[in-house]
C-alpha positions as a printed Julia matrix, in Angstrom:
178×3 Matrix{Float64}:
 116.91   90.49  90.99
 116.71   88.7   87.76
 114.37   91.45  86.63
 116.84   94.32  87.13
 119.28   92.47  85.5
 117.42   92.22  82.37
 116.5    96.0   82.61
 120.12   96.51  83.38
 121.05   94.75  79.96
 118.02   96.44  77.98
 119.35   99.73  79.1
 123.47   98.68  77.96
 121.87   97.71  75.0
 119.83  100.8   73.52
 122.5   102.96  75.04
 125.01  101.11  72.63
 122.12  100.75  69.79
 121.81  104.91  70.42
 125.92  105.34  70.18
 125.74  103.58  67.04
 123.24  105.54  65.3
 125.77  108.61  66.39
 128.06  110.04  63.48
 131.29  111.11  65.22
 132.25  114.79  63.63
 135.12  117.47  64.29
 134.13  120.77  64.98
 135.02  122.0   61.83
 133.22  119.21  59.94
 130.19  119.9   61.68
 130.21  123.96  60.47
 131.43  122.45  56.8
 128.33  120.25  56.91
 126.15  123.24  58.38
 127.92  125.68  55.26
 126.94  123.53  52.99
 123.16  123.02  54.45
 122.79  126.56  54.5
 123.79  127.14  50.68
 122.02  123.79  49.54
 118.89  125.5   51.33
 119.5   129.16  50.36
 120.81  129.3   46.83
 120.87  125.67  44.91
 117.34  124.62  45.78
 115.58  127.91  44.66
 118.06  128.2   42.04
 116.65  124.98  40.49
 113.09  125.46  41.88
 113.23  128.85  39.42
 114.96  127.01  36.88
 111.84  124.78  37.11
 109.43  127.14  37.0
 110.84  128.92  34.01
 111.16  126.41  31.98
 107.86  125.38  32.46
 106.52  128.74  31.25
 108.46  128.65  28.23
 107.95  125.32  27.28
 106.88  122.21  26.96
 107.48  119.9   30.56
 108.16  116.31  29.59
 109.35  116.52  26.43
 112.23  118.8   27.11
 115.32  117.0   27.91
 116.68  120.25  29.66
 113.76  120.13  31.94
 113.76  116.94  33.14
 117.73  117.12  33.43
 116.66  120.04  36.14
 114.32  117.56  37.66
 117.14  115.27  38.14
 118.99  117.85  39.54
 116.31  118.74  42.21
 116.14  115.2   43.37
 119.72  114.79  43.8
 119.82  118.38  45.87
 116.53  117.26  47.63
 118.45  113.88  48.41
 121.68  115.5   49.52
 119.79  117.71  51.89
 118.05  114.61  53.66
 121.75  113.23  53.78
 123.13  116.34  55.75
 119.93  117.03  57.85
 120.66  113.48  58.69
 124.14  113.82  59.66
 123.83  116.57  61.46
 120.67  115.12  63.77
 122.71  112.07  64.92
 126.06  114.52  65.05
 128.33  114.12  67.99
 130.6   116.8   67.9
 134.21  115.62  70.02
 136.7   117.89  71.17
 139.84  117.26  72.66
 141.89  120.15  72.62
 142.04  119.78  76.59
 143.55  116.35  76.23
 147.43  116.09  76.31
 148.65  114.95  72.83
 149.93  111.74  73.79
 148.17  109.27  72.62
 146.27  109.11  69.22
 142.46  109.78  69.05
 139.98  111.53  67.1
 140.78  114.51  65.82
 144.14  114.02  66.13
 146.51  114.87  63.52
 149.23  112.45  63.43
 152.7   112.86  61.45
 153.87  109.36  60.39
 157.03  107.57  59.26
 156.22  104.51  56.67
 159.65  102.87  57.63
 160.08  100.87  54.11
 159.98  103.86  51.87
 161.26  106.51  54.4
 158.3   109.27  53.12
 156.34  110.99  55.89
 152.38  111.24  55.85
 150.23  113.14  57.78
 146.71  112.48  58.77
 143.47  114.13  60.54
 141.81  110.81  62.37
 137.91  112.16  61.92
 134.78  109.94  61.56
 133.8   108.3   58.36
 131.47  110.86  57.23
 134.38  113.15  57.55
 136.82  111.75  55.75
 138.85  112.23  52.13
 142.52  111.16  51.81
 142.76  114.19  49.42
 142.59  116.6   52.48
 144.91  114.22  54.93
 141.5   113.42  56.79
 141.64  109.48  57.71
 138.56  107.87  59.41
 139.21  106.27  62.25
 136.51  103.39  61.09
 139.61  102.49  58.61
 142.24   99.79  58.74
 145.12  102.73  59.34
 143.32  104.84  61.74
 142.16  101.51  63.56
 145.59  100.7   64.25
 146.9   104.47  64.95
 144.18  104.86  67.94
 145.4   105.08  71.27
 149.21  104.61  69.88
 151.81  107.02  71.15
 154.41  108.96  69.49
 157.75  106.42  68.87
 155.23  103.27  68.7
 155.16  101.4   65.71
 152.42  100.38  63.76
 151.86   97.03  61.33
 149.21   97.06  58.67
 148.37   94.71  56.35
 147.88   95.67  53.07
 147.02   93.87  49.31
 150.73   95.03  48.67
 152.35   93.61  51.46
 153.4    94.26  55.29
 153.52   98.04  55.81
 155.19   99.17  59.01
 154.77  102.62  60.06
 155.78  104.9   63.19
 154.26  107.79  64.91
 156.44  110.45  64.82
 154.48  113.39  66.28
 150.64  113.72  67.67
 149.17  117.28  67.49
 145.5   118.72  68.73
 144.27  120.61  66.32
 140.8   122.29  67.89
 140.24  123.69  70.93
């Protein structure tokens, strides 16, 4: 008995040490990451590999400042491919367009009311990978987005901030993908 307890708790634990190593992505930030794989792979890294190459040919190699500013440059490509191969191997791609829109999660986009000021926002709730304030996307690892999920539309929503008490409410919830 005690046994199949343990192997019980062994198996909770690397199937919540395997949902942790997961990077939660939309469906449209998992075809922006595999866009940008594809061109990294296609056009930047032989673009610099031939950049190499000729510059090599034509001149001295570590001398040249331009040539080993092209090195740098095809480490930081080489890097930033690792990062998205990366992300997209522990990708787990959520959907919810089934779901009814009445309750915040991910993906969601949420239209909100900051109730001091009286200006509306509105925000994408995506995973952290995903998101850029610049594009409305707000992670849902954030303070905000933390408090947002599983809210419905009329609820209210506190948030502490450096600058004081902000009080927001959820005036509309919208699915986005199918």
């Amino acid at each position: 008995m005690i046994s199949q307890v343990r192997r019980d708790v062994e198996d909770a634990c690397r199937s919540l040490f395997h949902a942790m190593k997961k990077i939660l992505l939309t469906r449209s930030g998992y075809g922006k990451l595999l866009r940008e794989l594809a061109i990294l792979n296609h056009w930047e890294r032989p673009r610099v590999v031939r950049e190499i190459l000729e510059s090599a040919a034509d001149r001295g190699w570590e001398a040249d400042a331009d040539f080993q500013s092209t090195l740098a440059r095809q480490q930081k490509v080489e890097r930033r491919i690792r990062q998205v191969q990366e992300i997209l191997a522990n990708a787990e791609v959520l959907m919810g367009g089934n779901l009814l829109p009445d309750r915040v999660r991910f993906g969601s986009r949420v239209r909100l009311l900051n109730l001091l000021t009286g200006k509306e926002h509105q925000f994408k709730l995506v995973g952290p990978v995903e998101a850029d304030a610049s594009q409305g996307n707000l992670s849902i690892a954030s303070p905000l987005g933390q408090a947002l999920l599983g809210r419905g539309p009329g609820e209210r929503v506190e948030l502490k901030t450096p600058g004081g008490l902000r009080t927001y409410q959820i005036m509309e919830i919208f699915l986005d993908e199918p």
